[in-house]
N, C-alpha and C positions, 0 to 999 in steps of 0.2 A: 480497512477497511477494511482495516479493511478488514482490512482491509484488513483492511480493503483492508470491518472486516474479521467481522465474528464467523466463527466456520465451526459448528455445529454437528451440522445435518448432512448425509448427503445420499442419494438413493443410491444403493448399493450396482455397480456396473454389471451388465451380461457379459458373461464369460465369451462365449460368439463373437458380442460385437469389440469386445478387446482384443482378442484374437485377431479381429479383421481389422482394424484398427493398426495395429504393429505391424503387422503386414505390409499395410500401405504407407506406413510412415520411415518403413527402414531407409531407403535409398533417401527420401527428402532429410531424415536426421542428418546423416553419412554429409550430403551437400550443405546442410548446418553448420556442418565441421562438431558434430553431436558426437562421434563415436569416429573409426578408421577400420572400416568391413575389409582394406588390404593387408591388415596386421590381424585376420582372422576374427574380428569381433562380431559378437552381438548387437547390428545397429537396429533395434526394435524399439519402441516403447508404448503405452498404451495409451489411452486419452489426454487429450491437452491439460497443462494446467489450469485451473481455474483460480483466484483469490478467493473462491468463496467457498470449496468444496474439502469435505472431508470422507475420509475412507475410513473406516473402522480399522482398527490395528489387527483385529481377526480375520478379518477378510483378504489383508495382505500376506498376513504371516501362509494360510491357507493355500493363496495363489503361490506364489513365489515361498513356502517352505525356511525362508529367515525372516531377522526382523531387519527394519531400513535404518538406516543412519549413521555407519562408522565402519571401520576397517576392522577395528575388536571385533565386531559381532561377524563379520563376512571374512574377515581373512583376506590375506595380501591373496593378489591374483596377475595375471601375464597378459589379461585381453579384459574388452569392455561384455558388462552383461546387462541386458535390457531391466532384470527385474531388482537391480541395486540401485536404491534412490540418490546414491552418491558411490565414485569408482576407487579402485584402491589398485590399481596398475600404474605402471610407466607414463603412459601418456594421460593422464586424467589435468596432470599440470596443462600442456598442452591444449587440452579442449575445456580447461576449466572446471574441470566439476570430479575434484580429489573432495574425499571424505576431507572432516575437519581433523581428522586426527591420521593422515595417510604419511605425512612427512616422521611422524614421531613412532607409529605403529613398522611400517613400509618402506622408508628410504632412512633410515637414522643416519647416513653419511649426509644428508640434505636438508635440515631441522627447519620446518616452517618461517615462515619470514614471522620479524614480529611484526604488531598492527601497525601501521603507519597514518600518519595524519591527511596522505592525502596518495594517490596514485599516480606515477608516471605517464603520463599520454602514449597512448601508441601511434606507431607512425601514422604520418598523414594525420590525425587530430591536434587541433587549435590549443598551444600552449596556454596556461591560466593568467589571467590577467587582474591584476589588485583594483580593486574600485579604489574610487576618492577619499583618500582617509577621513574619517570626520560626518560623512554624508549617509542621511538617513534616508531609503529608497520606500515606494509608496504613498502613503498618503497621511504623514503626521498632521499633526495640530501646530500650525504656525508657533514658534516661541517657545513651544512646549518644555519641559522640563521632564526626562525620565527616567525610572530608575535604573540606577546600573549594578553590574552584578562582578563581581572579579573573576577577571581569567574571561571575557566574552564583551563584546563589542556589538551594539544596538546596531544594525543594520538594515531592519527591515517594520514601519508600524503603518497598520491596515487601523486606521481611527473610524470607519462605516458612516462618516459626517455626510457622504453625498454618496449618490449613484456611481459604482466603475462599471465603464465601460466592456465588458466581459468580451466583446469584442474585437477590441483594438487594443485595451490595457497593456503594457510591455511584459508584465510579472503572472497577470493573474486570467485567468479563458474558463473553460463552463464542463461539464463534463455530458455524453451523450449514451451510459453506460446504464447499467442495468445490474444488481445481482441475480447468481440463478436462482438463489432460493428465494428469493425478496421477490414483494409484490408490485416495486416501483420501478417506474424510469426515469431518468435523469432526464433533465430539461432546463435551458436556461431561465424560463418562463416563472420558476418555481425557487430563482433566488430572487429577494426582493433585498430594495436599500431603504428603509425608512426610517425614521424618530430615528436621526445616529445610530441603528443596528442595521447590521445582516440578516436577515430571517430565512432559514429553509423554510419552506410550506410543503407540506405533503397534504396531496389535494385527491377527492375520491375521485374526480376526474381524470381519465387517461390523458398521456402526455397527447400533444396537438398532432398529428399527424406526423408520427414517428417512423424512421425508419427501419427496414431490420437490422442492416448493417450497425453496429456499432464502432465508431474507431477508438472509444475509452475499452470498451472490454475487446477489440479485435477479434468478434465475433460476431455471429447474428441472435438478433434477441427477441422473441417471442414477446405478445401482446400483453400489457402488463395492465393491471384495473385501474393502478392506482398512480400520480405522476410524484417527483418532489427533485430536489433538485441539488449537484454537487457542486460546490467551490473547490478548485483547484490551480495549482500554479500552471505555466505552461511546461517547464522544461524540470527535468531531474538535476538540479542544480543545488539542493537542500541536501550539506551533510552535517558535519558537528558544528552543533551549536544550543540553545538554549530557547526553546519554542512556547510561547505563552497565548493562555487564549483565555478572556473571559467568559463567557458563554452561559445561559440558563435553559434547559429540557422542557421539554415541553409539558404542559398541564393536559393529561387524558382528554379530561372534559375542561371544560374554559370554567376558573373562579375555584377549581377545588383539585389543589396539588397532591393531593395524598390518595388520589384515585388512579389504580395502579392499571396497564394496559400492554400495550407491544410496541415499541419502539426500539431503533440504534440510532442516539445523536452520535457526532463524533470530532475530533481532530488527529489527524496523523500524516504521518510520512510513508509513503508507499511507493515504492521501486515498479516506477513505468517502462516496459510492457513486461509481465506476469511472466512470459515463457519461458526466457530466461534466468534471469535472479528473482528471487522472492525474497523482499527485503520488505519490511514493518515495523512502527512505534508506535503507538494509538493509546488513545482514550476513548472507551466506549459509555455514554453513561443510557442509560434500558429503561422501559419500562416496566422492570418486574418488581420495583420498589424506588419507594422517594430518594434512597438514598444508593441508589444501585450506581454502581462506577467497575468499571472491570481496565485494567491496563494491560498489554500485550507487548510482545516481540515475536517476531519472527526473522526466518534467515532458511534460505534453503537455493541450492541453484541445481537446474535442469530438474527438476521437480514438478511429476505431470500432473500431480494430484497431491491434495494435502495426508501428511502422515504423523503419526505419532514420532514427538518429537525435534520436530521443526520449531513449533511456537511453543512459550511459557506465558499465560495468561496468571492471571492476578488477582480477585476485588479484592478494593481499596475502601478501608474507611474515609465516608465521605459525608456532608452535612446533606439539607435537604437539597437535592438538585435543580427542582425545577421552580420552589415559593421564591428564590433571588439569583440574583448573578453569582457566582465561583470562578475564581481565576486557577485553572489547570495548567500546569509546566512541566513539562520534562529534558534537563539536560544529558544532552546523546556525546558521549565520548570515546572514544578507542576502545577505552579498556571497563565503561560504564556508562548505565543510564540509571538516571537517578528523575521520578515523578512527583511530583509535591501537587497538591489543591492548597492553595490560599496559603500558599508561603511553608508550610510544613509539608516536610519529608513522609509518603505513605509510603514508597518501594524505592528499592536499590538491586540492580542487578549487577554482577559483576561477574569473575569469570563464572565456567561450567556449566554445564545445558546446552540451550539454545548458543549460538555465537553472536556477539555483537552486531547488529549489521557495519557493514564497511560501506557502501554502495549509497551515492546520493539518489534521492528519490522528491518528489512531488510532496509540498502541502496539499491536504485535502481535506474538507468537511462538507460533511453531507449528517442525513439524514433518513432511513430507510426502513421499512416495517416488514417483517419476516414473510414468508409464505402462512396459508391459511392453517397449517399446525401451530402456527407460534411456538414453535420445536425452540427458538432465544430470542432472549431482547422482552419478553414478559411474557406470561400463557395469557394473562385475559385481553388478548386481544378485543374481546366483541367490545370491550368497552370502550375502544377507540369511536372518539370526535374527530371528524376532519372538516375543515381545514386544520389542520397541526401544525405550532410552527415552533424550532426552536431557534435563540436569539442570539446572537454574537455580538458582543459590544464592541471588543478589539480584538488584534491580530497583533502580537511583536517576535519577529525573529532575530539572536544574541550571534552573531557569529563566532564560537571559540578560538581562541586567539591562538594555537596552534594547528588551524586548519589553512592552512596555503594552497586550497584546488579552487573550492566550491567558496559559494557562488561565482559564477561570470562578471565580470566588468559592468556592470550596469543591471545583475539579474538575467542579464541578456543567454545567447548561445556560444561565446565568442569560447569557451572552454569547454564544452562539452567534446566527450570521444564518443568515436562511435557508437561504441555500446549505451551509453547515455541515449543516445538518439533512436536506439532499435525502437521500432513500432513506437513510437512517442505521442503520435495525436491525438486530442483530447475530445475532438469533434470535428467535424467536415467543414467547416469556418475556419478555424484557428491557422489555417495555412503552415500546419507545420508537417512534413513529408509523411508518409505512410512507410519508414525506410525499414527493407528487411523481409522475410518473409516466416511464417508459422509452420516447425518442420515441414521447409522446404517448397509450401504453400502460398501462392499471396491473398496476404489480407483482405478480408471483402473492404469495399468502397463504400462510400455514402456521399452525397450531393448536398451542399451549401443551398439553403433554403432560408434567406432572413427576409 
């Protein structure tokens, strides 16, 4: 989305208010465990991250005088500096956030670990536990019969035959979130279950009595015109494996698919909460054309703002999106992801660029309409019809058969580390902790209203 999450646009920062910003952030980063101000460092940094935000690459180079991303371009160094998007000193291991190329550039007696299938717990967090071999979690089709894929084990199908419970569900809860530059807010009111599909609606009616607090974006969100609504897992529990979704885009106007507007349908994996890791796999398919599809990656940590070089975005040849259903896949592995529509292979990433994400993260689909530039996602906005809806037939997720962390015993939480759990809540219902705080900050609150 993200994701969450097309990231575009973003109105360029005051110099002022980042100044004052860093300011008041150093000592909360420093109790972060973000930096070490006793080893002489830099614990500054400027505005929160956002999933949705992007910085021009001029405008950073300008402030900060280098470019961000790597130890090559910054040079090894002895202490932490606020305006390097990733660190290239001693302790970066320590607080996590070493450039990706800091072991090979910086420490050659120390060579990067290679990728591993799955991460060791740190203490105090819940060892991983094997679900039932054999057992399909969700909501199949009794008897069903499905296809199977080599090297990946069916573990999870969302069939849309009845209403879930988005409330109590064990797998699956609502999201309460908003983008900045997007004109909508998330609401569970605006997933619908009907005729065996999932439907987003994006509705010209504002959401119902919203609050500002959000606990999906960990922030507060401004009155939005428009409402629609996000499907999401509850827990970051989703790492390698093989994610399918059939899905059709929605039609501008109703009866005539080839009338082009402003839309982001979507499905992806997105690393719950934003401030620390930024981890992303997505499909985005737009309203700027019938056949508009765009795929992504990202990977970034301690990253306040988006920057050049984090994500490698894609379009993808793709048929019409919205006149029929399309089955969209992408297998996520260590050392690649590999995206197909309807069985064929459109993109392969493997090494160099962006980094693989490592990091489990949240299924998510949603649907959302840009701000009133229509700066992505299609310029003829005005020609949006709402109510809008786009349709989900299925959900199946493959588990690869060399991942031994992810998922939990049951989907459940009985594995998750800490980190998994930072700022995790999806909305003020879902009873999952608000744990952690935003340099140094706590999370604003919101109030259970069903």
């Amino acid at each position: 989305m993200k994701r969450f999450s097309a990231l575009l646009l973003l109105v360029p920062v005051v110099a002022a208010a980042e100044e004052s910003e860093e300011l008041l952030s150093a000592a909360a980063l420093a109790a972060d465990n973000q930096c070490d101000p006793a080893a002489g460092g830099d614990c500054s940094l400027s505005a929160l991250q956002k999933r949705s935000q992007k910085q021009s690459v001029e405008a950073s180079e300008e402030a900060h005088g280098k470019l961000w991303g790597s130890c090559a371009q910054y040079g090894c160094s002895h202490s932490y500096h606020s305006w390097m998007g990733c660190q290239c000193n001693s302790a970066c291991a320590q607080y996590g956030n070493c450039c990706s190329d800091y072991y090979s550039k910086c420490a050659p007696a120390a060579p990067a670990p290679a990728p591993a299938p799955a991460p060791a717990p740190t203490v105090g967090d819940n060892p991983p536990v094997t679900s039932t071999p054999g057992q399909i979690y969700g909501h199949p089709t009794p008897g069903a019969s499905y296809p199977a894929h080599a090297g990946f084990t069916l573990m999870l199908v969302e069939e849309f035959n009845s209403p879930i419970d988005l409330d109590s569900d064990p797998i699956w809860t609502w999201s309460d979130g908003g983008l900045t530059e997007g004109q909508v807010r998330f609401q569970k009111q605006n997933i619908l279950f009907q005729g065996g599909k999932m439907k987003i609606s994006v509705s010209s009616t504002p959401a119902v009595n919203p609050q500002t607090c959000s606990h999906a974006e960990v922030a507060d969100i401004p009155d939005k015109p428009l409402s629609s609504g996000e499907f999401r897992s509850r827990h970051n529990i989703f790492r390698y494996g093989r994610y399918e979704v059939r899905m059709k885009a929605p039609s501008v106007k109703p009866g005539n698919p080839n009338i082009d507007g402003n839309f982001i349908s979507t499905m992806f994996v997105f690393r719950d909460a934003k401030y620390k890791h930024w981890r992303e796999i997505d499909f985005e398919i737009t309203g700027e054309g019938p056949a508009a599809v765009t795929t992504n990656v990202l990977s970034a940590d301690n990253t306040d703002r988006w920057k050049e070089g984090i994500q490698e975005s894609r379009q993808v040849s793709a048929p019409n999106t919205r006149s029929d259903f399309h089955t969209y896949a992408f297998e996520w592995l260590p050392t690649s992801i590999t995206w197909y529509i309807d069985g064929k292979k459109v993109r392969q990433k493997t090494g160099g660029g962006v980094p693989i994400p490592d990091m489990a993260g949240k299924v998510m689909m949603n649907m959302w309409i840009f701000g009133e530039t229509y700066g992505f996602g299609g310029r003829k906005g005005h020609n949006n019809v709402y109510p809008m809806e786009s349709e989900y037939d299925w959900f199946r997720f493959y588990k690869w058969d060399g991942e031994t962390h992810y998922p939990c015993s049951g989907f459940g939480a009985g594995c998750l580390t800490s980190d998994d759990q930072y700022l995790s809540s999806n909305n003020p219902c879902d009873g999952i902790p608000q744990t952690g705080t935003v340099y140094g900050k706590a999370p604003c609150r919101a109030a259970c209203h069903r």
